[in-house]
C-alpha positions in Angstrom: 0.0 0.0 0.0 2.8 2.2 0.8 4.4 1.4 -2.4 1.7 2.5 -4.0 1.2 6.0 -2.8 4.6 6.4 -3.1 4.6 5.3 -7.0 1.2 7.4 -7.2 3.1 10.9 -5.7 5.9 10.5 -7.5 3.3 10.4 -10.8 1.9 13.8 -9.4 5.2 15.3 -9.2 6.3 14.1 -13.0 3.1 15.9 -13.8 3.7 19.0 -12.0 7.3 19.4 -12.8 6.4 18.7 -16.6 4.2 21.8 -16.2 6.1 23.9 -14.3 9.0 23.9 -16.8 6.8 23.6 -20.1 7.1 26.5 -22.5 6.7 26.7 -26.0 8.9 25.6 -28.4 10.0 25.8 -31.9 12.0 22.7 -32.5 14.4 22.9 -35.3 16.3 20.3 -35.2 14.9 16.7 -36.2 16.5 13.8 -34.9 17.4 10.3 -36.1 14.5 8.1 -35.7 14.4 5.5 -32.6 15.3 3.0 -31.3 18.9 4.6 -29.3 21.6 4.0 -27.7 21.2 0.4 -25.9 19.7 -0.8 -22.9 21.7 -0.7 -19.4 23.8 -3.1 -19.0 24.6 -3.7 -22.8 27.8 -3.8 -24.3 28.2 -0.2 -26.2 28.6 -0.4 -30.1 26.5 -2.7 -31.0 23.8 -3.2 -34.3 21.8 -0.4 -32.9 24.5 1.9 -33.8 24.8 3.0 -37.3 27.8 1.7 -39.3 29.7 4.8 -40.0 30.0 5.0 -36.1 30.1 1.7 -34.8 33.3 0.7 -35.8 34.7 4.0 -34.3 32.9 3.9 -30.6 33.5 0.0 -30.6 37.4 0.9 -31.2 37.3 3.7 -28.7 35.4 0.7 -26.4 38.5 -1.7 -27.0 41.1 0.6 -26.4 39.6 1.9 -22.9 39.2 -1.8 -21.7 42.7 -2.6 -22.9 44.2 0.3 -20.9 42.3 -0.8 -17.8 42.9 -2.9 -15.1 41.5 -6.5 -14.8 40.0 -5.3 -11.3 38.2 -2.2 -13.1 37.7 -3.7 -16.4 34.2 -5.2 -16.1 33.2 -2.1 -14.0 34.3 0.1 -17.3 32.1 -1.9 -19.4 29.5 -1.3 -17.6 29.9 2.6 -16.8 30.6 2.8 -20.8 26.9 1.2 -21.2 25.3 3.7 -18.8 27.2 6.5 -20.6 25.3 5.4 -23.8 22.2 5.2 -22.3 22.1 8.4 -20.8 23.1 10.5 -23.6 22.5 7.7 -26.3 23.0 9.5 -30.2 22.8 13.3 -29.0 25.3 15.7 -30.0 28.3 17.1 -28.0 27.2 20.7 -30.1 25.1 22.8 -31.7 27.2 23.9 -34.8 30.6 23.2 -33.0 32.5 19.9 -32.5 31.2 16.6 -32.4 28.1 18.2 -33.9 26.5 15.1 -35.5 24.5 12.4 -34.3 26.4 10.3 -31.4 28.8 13.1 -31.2 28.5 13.8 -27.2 29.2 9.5 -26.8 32.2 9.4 -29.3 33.7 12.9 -27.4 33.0 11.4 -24.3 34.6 8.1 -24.8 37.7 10.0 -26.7 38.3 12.1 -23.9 38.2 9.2 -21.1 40.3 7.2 -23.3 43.1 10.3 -23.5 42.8 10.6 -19.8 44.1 6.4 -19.5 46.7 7.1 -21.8 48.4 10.3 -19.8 47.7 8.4 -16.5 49.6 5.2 -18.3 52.4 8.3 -19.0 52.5 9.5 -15.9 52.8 6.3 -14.0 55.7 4.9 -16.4 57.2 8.3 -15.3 56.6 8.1 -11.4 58.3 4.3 -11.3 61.4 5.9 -13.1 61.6 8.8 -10.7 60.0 7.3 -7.8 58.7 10.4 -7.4 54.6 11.0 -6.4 52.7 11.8 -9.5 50.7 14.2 -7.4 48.4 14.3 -4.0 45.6 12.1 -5.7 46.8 8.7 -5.0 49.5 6.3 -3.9 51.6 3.4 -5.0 49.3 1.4 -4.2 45.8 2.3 -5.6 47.1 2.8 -9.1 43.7 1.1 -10.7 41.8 3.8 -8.6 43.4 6.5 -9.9 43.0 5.0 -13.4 39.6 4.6 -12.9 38.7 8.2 -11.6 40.9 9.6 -14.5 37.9 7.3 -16.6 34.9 8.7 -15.2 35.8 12.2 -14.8 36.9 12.2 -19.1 33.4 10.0 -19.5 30.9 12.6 -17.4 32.8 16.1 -18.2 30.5 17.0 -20.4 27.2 15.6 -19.2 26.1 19.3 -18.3 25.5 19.7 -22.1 22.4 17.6 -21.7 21.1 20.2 -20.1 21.8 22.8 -22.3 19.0 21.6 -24.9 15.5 20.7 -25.1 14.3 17.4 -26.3 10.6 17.2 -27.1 8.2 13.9 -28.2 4.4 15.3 -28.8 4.1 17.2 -25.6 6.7 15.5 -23.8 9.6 17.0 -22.6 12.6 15.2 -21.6 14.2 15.9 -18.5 18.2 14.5 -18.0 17.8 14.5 -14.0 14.7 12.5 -13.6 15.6 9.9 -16.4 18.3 8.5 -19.5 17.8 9.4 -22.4 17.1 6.0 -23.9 14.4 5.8 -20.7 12.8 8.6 -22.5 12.5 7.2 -25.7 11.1 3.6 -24.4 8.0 6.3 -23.2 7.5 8.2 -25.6 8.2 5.9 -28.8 7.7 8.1 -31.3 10.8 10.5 -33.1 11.6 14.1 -31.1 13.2 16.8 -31.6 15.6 18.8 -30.3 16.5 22.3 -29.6 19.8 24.3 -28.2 18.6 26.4 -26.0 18.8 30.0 -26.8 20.1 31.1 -23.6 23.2 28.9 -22.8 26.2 30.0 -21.5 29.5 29.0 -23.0 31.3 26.8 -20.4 28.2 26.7 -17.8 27.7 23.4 -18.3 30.9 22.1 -16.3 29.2 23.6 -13.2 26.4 20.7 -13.8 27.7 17.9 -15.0 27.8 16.6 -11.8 24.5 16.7 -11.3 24.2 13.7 -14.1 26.7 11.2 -12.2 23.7 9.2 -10.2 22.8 7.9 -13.7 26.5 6.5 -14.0 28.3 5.7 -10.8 27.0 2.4 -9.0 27.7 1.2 -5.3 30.9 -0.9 -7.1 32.3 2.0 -8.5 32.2 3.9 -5.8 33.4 1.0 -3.2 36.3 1.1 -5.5 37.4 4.6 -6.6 36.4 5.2 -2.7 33.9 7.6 -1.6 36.6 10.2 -0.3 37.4 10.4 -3.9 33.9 11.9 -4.7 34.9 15.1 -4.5 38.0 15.3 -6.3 35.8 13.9 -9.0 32.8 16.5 -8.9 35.5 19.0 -8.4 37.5 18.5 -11.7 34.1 18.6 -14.1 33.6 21.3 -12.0 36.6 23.1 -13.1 37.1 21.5 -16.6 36.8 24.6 -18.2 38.3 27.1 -15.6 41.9 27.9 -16.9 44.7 28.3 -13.8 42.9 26.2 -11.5 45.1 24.4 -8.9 43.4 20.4 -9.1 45.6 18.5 -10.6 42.9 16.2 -12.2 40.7 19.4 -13.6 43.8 21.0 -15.0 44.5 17.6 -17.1 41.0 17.0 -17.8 40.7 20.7 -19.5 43.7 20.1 -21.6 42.6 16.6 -22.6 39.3 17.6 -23.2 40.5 20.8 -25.8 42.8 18.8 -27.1 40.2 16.3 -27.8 38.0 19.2 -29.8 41.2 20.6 -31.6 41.3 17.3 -32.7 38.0 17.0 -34.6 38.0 20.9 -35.5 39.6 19.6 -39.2 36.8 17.3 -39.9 34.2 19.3 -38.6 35.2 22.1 -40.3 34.9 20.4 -43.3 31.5 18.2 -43.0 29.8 21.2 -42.4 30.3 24.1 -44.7 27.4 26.1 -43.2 29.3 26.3 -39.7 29.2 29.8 -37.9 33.3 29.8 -38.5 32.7 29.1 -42.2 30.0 31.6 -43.0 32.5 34.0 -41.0 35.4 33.2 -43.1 33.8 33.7 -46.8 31.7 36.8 -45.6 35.5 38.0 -45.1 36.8 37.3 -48.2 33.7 38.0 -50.4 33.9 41.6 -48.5 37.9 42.3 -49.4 37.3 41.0 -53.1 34.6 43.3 -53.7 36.3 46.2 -51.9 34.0 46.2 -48.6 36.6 45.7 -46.0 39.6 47.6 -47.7 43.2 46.4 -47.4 46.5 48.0 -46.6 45.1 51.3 -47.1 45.2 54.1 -44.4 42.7 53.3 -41.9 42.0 49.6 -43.3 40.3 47.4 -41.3 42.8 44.3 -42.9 46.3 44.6 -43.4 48.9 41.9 -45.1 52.1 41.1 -44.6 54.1 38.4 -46.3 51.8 34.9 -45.9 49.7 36.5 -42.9 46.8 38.6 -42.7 45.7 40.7 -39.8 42.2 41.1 -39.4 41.3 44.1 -37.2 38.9 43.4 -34.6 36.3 44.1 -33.1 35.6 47.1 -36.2 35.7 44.2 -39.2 33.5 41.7 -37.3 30.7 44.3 -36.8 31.4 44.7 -41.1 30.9 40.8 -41.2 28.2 40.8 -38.8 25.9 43.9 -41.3 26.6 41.8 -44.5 25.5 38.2 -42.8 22.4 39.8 -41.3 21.1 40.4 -45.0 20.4 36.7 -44.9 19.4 36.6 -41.4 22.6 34.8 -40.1 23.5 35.3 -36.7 27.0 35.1 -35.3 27.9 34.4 -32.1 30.0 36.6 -29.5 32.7 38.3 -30.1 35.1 36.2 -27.7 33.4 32.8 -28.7 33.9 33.3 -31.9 37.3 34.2 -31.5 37.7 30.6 -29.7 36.0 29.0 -32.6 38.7 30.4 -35.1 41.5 29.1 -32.7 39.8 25.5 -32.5 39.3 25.5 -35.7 43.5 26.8 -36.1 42.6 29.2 -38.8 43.8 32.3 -36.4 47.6 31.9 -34.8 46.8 31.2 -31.2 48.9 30.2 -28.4 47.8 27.3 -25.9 45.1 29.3 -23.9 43.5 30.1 -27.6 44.2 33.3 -26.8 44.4 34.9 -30.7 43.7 38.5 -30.7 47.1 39.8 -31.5 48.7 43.3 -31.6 49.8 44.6 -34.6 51.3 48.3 -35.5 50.2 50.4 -38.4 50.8 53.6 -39.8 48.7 56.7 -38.9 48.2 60.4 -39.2 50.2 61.3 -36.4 52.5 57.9 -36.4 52.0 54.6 -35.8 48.8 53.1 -34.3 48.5 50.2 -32.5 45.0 48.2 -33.2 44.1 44.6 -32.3 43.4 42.1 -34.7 43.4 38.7 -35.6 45.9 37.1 -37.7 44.9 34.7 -40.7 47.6 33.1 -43.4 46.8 35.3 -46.4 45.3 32.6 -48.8 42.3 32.1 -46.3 40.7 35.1 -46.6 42.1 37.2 -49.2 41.6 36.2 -53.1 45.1 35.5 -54.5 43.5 37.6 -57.9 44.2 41.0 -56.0 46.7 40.7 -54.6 48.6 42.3 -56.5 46.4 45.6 -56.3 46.9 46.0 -52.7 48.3 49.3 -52.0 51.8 49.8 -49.9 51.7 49.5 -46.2 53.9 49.2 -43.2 52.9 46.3 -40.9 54.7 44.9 -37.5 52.7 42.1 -35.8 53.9 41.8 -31.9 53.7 38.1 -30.5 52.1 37.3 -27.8 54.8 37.9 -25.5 55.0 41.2 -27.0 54.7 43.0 -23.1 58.0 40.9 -22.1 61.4 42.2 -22.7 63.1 41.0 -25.3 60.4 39.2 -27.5 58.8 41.3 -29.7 58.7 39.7 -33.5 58.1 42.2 -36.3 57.8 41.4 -39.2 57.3 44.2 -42.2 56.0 44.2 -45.3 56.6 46.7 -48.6 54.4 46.0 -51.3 54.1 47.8 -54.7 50.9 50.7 -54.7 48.0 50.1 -56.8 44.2 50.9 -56.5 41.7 48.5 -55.1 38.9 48.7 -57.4 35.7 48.9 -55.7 32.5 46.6 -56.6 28.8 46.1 -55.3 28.8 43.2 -53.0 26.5 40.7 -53.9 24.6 39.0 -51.6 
């Protein structure tokens, strides 16, 4: 009987939470039809997967199992499963990295699978020194710390499940309560989903712990131990906090970019339509057609040997007008800037920090403005190049403020007039 009312309020919760939290929607975004991911339990990449990505999470499977120990290897399995099932074929982005369908799994599991191999590094480098590999573990709990160094790369991103709405009819799924394969065995029809508008870049790392009761087990935590909890929650807390002191957070932020530097290539390439892409030929369609001027006094883009320096923020505001006549939308200033870096079309150092100074000519002497810097053939048509007016150029690395490290480099090129053109849309 108790059961019952139990089961009953908990009905009359699902009910009041579902319209507490409805609003409406304009989903845009279909999704692959059902069934997903796999039940609990199941070993991950499988026939429900499709075959352009089963070979690749089955590989990323076998090579995470490999690294493990045979004390933690059946426990892996099984958290790999519950990974699946939670976030089953969703994607780790809206229009960023691991963009496409199963792209938040194969991330996932790539970024667990780089935190074995640099805990494998640093233990083969702690029994040739002797020395402590730092205040996390000791000699003697090494599969612990391997296994910790698994879940933190497997859940780091789990916050990004609640960065987006999923909707079935007049459903709405909702990552706390349930997985996302749960969801789908209720609803059994195809949803959508939507990136919500409101998001803020990074804020996810401050929930992904929310998300680990759908992953950790009474066995995983009797074997990581529980006093290791809140090293855990604390390192996909600060997985994208730069100059943080954990030593687990500060490896599972550079894993975890190096991991989307990685797949910046390919995604730049599969789709064509990406915020960076549409940012990138807006550029060059506005310096062939005389928009965004080049090397002249005052220009918003000046060249210099194989580089191009893009002032910013005046020639994203140009970018920004042009785009809007086809209602295209970039994002902000600074997250677009990271794009660029991830993407390594802009020089940037390891931070990603890429806006550069660079020093120009002006009226009254030389100016300094801010700017990013592209190689030339990127955004400026190799047909005018030879038009482009002289100009005096000196771009100052990074280190620039340090004694002793400024880099100029100077360019003379032979004065001509830039024609000017109508842009076409």
């Amino acid at each position: 009987m108790i059961e019952a009312a139990v089961a009953g309020w908990r009905k009359i919760c699902r009910q009041i939470c579902r319209q507490i939290f409805r609003e409406e929607t304009n989903p845009s975004l279909p999704v692959t039809a059902c069934p997903r991911g796999q039940l609990s339990g199941a070993v991950v990449g499988m026939s429900l997967l499709p075959p352009e990505r089963e070979a690749v999470i089955k590989d990323l499977t076998r090579q995470i199992l490999d690294l493990l120990s045979p004390d933690s290897r059946d426990l892996g399995a099984a958290v790999i499963a519950r990974v699946q099932e939670l976030v089953g074929d969703l994607p780790a982005s809206a229009d960023h990295h691991h963009s496409e369908p199963y792209g938040l799994l194969q991330h996932s599991l790539g970024v667990g699978l780089k935190m074995l191999q640099e805990s494998e590094k640093m233990l083969i480098t702690k029994g040739q020194s002797g020395a402590r590999i730092d205040a996390l573990h000791a000699p003697t709990d090494t599969p612990q710390w391997q296994y910790l160094c698994l879940l933190a790369g497997l859940s780091h991103d789990l916050g990004k499940l609640l960065d987006i709405d999923v909707w079935a009819r007049d459903r709405r799924w909702f990552p706390l309560h349930e997985t996302y394969v749960e969801f789908l065995r209720q609803v059994k029809t195809e949803p959508v989903l939507r990136w919500k508008e409101r998001r803020v870049r990074g804020a996810h790392a401050h929930v992904s712990s929310w998300l680990l009761s759908h992953l950790l087990t009474n066995a995983d935590i009797d074997f990581i131990g529980l006093e290791r909890l809140p090293q855990l929650t604390g390192a996909l807390t600060g997985a994208h906090t730069h100059g943080q002191s954990d030593p687990l957070g500060n490896l599972l932020r550079r894993l975890d970019q190096k991991s989307v530097e990685e797949a910046a290539p390919e995604w730049m390439k599969k789709q064509p339509d990406s915020k960076v892409n549409l940012f990138v030929r807006a550029l060059r369609n506005l310096i062939r057609n005389g928009e965004l001027a080049v090397n002249s006094p005052g220009a918003p883009v000046y060249v210099t040997g194989d580089k191009a320096a893009v002032v910013v923020p005046r020639s994203v505001l140009v970018v920004r007008e042009f785009l809007k006549r086809d209602d295209i939308k970039l994002p902000s200033n600074h997250h677009l800037y990271d794009l660029l870096a991830q993407a390594r079309l802009v020089e940037a150092d390891e931070e990603r920090r890429c806006v550069h100074t660079i020093k120009v000519p002006g009226k009254h002497g030389p100016v300094e403005l801010s700017a990013l810097i592209f190689d030339r053939n990127t955004i400026v048509p190799e047909q005018i190049i030879p038009t482009l007016p002289q100009a005096s150029l000196v771009i100052k690395s990074e280190k620039s403020k340090q004694p002793n490290t400024k880099a100029a480099i100077e360019l003379n090129t032979t004065e001509t007039h830039i024609p000017r053109a109508e842009l076409k849309s």
